[in-house]
N, CA, C and O atoms as a Tinker XYZ file with bonds, in Angstrom:
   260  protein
     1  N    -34.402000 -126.797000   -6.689000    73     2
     2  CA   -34.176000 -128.052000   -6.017000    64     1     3
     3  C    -33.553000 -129.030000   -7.004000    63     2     4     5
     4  O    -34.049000 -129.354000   -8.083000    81     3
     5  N    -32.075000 -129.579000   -6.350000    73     3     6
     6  CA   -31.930000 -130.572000   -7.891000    64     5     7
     7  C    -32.608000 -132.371000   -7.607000    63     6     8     9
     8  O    -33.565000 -132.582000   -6.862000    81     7
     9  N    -32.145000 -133.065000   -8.085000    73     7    10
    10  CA   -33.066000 -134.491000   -8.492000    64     9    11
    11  C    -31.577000 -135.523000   -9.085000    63    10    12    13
    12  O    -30.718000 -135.551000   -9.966000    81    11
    13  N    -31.927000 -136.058000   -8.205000    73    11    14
    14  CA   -30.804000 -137.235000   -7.909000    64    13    15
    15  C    -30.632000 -138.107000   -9.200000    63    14    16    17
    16  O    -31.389000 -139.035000   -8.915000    81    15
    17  N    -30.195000 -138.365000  -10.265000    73    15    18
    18  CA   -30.611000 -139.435000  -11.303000    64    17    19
    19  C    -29.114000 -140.109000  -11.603000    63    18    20    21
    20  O    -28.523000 -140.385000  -12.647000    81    19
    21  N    -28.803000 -140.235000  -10.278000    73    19    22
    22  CA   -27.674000 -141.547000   -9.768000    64    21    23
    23  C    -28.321000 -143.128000   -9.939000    63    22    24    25
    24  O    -27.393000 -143.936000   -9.978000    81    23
    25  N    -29.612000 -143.759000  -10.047000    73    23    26
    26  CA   -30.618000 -144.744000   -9.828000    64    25    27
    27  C    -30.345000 -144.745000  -11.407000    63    26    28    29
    28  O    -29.519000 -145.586000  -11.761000    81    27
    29  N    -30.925000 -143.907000  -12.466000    73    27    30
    30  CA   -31.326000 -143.646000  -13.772000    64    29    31
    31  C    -29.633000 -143.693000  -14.976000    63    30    32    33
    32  O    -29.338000 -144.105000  -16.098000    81    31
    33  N    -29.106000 -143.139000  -14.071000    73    31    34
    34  CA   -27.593000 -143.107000  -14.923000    64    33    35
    35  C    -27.251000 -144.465000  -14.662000    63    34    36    37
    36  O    -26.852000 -144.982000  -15.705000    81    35
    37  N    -27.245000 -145.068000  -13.928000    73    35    38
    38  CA   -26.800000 -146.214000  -13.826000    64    37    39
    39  C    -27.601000 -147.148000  -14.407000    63    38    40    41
    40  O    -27.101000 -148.174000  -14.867000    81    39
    41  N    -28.849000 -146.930000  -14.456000    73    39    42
    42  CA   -29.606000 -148.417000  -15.267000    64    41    43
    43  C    -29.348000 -147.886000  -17.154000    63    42    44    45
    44  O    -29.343000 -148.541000  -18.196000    81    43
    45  N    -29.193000 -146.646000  -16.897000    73    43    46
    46  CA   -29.414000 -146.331000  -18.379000    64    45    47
    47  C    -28.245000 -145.448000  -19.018000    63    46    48    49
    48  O    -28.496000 -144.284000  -19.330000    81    47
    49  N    -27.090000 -145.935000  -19.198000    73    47    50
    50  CA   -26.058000 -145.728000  -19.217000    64    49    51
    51  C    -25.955000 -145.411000  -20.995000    63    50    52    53
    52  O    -26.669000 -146.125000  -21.699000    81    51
    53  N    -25.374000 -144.712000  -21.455000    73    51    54
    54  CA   -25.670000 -144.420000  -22.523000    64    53    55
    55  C    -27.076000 -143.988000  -23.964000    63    54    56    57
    56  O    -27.253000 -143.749000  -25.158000    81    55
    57  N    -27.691000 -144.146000  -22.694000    73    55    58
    58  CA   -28.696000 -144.120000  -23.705000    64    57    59
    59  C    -29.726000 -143.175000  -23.232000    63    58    60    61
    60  O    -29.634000 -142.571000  -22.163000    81    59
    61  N    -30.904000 -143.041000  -24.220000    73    59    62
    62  CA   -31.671000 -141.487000  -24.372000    64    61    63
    63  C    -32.699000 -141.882000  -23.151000    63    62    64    65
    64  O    -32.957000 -143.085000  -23.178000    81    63
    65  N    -33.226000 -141.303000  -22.289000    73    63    66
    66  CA   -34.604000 -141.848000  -21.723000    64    65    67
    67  C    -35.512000 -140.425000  -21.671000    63    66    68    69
    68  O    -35.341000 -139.207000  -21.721000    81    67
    69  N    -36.684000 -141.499000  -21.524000    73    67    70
    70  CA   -38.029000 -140.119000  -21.510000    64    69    71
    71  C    -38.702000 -140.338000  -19.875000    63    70    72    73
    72  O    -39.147000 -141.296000  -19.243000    81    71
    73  N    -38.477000 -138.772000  -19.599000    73    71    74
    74  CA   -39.034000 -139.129000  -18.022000    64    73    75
    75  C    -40.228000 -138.424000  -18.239000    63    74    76    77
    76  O    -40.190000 -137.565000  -19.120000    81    75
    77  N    -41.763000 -138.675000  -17.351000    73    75    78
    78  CA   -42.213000 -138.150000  -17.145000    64    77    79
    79  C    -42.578000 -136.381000  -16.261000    63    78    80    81
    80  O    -41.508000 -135.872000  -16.594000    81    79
    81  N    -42.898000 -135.874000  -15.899000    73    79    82
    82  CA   -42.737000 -134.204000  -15.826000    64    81    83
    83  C    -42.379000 -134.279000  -14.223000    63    82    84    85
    84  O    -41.938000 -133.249000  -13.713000    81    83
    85  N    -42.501000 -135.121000  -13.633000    73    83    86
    86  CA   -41.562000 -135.249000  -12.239000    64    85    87
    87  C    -40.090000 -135.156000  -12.639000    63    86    88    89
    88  O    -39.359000 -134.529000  -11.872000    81    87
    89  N    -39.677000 -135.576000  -13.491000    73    87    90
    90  CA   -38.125000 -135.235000  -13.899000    64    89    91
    91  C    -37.734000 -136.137000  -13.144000    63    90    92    93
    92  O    -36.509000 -136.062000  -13.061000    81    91
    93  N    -38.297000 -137.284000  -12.308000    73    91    94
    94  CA   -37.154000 -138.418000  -11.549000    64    93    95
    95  C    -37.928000 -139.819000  -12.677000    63    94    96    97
    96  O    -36.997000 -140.243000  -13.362000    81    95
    97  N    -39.029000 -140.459000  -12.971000    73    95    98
    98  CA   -39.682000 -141.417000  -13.188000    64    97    99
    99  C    -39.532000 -141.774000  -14.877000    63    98   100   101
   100  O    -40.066000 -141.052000  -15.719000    81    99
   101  N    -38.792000 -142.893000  -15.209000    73    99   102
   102  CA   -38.404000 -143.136000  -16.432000    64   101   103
   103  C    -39.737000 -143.923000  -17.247000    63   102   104   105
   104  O    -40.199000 -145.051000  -17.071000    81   103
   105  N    -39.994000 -143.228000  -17.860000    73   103   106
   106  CA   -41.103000 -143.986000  -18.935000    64   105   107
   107  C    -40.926000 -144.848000  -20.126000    63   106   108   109
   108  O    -41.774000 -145.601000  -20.605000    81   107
   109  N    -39.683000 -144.637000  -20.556000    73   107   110
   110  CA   -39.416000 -145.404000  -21.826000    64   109   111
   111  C    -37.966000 -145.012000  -21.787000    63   110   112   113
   112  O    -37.568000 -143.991000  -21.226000    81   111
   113  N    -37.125000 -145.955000  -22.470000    73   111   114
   114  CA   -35.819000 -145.483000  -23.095000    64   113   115
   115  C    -35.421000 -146.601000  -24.334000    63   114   116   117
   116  O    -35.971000 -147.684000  -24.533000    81   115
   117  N    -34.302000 -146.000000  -25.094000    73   115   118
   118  CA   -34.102000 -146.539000  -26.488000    64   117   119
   119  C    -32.460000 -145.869000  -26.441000    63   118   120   121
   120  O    -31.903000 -145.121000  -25.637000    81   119
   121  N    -31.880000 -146.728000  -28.083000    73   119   122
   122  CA   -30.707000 -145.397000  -28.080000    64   121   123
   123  C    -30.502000 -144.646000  -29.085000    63   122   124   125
   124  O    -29.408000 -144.267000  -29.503000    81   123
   125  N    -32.165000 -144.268000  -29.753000    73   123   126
   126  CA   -31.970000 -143.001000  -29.886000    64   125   127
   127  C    -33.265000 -142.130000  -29.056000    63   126   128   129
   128  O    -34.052000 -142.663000  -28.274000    81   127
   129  N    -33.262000 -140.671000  -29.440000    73   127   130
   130  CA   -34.411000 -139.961000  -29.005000    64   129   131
   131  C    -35.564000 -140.585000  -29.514000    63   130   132   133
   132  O    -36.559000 -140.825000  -28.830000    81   131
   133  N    -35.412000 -140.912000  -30.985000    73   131   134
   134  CA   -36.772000 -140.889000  -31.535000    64   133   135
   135  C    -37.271000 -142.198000  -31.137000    63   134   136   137
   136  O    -38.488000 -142.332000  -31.005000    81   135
   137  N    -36.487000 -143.184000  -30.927000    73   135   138
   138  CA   -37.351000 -144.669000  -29.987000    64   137   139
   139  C    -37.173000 -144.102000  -28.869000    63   138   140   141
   140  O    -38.206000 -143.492000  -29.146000    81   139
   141  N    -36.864000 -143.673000  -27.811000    73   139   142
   142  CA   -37.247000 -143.452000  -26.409000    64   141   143
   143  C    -38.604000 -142.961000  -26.384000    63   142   144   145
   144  O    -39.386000 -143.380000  -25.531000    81   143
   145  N    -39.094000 -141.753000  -27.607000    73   143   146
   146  CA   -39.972000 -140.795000  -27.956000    64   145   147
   147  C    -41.229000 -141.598000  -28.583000    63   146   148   149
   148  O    -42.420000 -141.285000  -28.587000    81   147
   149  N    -40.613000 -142.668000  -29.081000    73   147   150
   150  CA   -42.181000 -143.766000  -29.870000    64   149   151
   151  C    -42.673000 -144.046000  -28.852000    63   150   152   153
   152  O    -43.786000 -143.657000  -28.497000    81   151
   153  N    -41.559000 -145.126000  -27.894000    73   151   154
   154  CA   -42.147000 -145.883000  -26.735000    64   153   155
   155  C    -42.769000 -145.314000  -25.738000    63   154   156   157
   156  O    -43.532000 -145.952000  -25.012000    81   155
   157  N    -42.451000 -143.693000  -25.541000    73   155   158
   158  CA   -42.965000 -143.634000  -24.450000    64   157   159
   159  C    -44.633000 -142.876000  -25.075000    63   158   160   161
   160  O    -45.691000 -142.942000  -24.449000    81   159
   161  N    -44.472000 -142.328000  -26.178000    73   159   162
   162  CA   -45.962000 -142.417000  -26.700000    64   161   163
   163  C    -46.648000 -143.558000  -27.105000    63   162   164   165
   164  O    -47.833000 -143.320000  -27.337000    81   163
   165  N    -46.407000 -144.389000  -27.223000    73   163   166
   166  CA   -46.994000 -145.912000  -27.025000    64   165   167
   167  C    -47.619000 -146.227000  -25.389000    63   166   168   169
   168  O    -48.497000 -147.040000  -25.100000    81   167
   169  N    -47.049000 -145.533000  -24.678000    73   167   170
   170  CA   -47.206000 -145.881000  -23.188000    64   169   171
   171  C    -48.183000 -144.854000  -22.906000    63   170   172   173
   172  O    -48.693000 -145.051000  -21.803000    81   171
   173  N    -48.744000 -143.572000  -23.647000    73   171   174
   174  CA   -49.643000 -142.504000  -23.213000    64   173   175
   175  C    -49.053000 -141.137000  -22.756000    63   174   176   177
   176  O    -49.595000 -140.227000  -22.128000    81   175
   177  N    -47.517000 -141.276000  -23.353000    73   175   178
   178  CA   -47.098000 -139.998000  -22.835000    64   177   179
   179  C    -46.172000 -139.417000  -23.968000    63   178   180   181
   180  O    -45.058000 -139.724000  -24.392000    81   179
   181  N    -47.295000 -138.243000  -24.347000    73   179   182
   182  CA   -46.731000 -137.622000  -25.856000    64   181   183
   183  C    -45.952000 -136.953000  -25.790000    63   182   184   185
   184  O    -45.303000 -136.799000  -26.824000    81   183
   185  N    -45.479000 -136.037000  -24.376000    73   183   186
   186  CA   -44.596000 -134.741000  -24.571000    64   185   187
   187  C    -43.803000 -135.375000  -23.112000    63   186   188   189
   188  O    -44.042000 -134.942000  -21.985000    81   187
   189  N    -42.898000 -136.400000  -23.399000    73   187   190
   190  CA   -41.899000 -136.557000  -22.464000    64   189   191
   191  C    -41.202000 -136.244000  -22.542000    63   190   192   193
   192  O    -40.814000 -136.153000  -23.707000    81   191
   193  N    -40.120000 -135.657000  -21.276000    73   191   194
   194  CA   -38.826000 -134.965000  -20.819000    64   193   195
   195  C    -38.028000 -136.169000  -21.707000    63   194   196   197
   196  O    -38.064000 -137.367000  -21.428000    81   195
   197  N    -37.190000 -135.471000  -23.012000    73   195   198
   198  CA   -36.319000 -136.660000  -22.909000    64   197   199
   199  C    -34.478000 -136.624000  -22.494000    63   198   200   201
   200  O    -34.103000 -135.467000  -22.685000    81   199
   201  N    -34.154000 -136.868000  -22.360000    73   199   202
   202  CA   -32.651000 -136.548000  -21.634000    64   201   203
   203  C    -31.468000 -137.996000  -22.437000    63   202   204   205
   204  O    -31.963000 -139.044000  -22.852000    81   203
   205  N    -30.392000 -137.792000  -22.478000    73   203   206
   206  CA   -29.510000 -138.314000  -22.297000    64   205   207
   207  C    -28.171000 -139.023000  -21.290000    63   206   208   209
   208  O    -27.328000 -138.276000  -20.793000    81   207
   209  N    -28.140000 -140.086000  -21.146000    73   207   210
   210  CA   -27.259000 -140.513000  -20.020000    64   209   211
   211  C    -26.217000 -140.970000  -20.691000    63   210   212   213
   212  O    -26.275000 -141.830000  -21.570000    81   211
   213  N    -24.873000 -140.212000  -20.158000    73   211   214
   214  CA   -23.925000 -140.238000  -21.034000    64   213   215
   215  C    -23.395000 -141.797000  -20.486000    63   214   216   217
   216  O    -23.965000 -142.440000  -19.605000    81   215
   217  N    -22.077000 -142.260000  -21.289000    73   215   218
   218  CA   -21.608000 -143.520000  -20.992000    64   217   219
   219  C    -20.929000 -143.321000  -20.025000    63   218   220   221
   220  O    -21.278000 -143.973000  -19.041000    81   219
   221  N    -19.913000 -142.543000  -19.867000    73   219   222
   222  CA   -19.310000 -142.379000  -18.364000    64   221   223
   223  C    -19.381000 -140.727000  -17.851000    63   222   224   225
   224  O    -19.549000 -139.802000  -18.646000    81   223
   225  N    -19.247000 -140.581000  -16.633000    73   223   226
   226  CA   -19.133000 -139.326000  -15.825000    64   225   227
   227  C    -18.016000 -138.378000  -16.376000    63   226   228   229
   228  O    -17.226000 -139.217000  -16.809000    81   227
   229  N    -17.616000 -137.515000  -16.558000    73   227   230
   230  CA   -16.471000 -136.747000  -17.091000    64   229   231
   231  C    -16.612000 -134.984000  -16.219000    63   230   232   233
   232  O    -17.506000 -134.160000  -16.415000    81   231
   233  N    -15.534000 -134.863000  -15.368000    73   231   234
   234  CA   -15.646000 -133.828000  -14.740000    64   233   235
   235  C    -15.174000 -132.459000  -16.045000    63   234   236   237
   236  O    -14.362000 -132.518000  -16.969000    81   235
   237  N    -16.169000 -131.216000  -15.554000    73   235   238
   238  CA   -15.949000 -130.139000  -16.107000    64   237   239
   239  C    -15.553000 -128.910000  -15.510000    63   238   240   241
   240  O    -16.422000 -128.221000  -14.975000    81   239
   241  N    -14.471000 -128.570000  -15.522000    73   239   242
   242  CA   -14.168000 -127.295000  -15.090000    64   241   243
   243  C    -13.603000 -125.995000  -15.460000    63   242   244   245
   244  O    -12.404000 -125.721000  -15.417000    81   243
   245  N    -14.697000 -125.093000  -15.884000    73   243   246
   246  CA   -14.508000 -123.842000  -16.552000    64   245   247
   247  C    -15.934000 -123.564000  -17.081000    63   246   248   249
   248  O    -16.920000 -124.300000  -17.045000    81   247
   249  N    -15.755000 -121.979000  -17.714000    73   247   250
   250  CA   -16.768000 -121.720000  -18.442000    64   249   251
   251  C    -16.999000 -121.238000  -19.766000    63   250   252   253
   252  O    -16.042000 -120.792000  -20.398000    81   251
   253  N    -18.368000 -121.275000  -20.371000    73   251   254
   254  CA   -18.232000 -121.366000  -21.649000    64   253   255
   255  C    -18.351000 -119.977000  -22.393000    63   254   256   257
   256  O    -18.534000 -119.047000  -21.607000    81   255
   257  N    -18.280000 -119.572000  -23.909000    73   255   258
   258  CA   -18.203000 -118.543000  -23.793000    64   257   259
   259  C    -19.077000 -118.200000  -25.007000    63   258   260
   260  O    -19.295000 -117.024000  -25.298000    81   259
């Protein structure tokens, strides 16, 4: 099943965020990993999903090898 993070790319546009294990719900973000990764263990959540939201969209077509 995929997970919409059209809401998340847009508030967090360049930068690292830590979601909780729903994979939609943003717990902390920074711009790097390791502050997205403080804050959101500051908040009670030690092993957050952390991801990157790039600055703009860039289509890909082909495969890798």
């Amino acid at each position: 099943m995929s997970i919409d993070w059209t809401k998340i790319y847009t508030q967090y546009k360049g930068l690292w965020v830590a979601l909780k294990d729903d994979e939609k719900t943003v717990v902390a973000s920074g711009k790097t990993a390791k502050e997205a990764l403080d804050k959101a263990t500051k908040k009670g959540y030690p092993e957050p999903i952390l991801t990157h939201m790039p600055k703009e969209l860039v289509a890909y077509v082909g495969f890798g090898l």
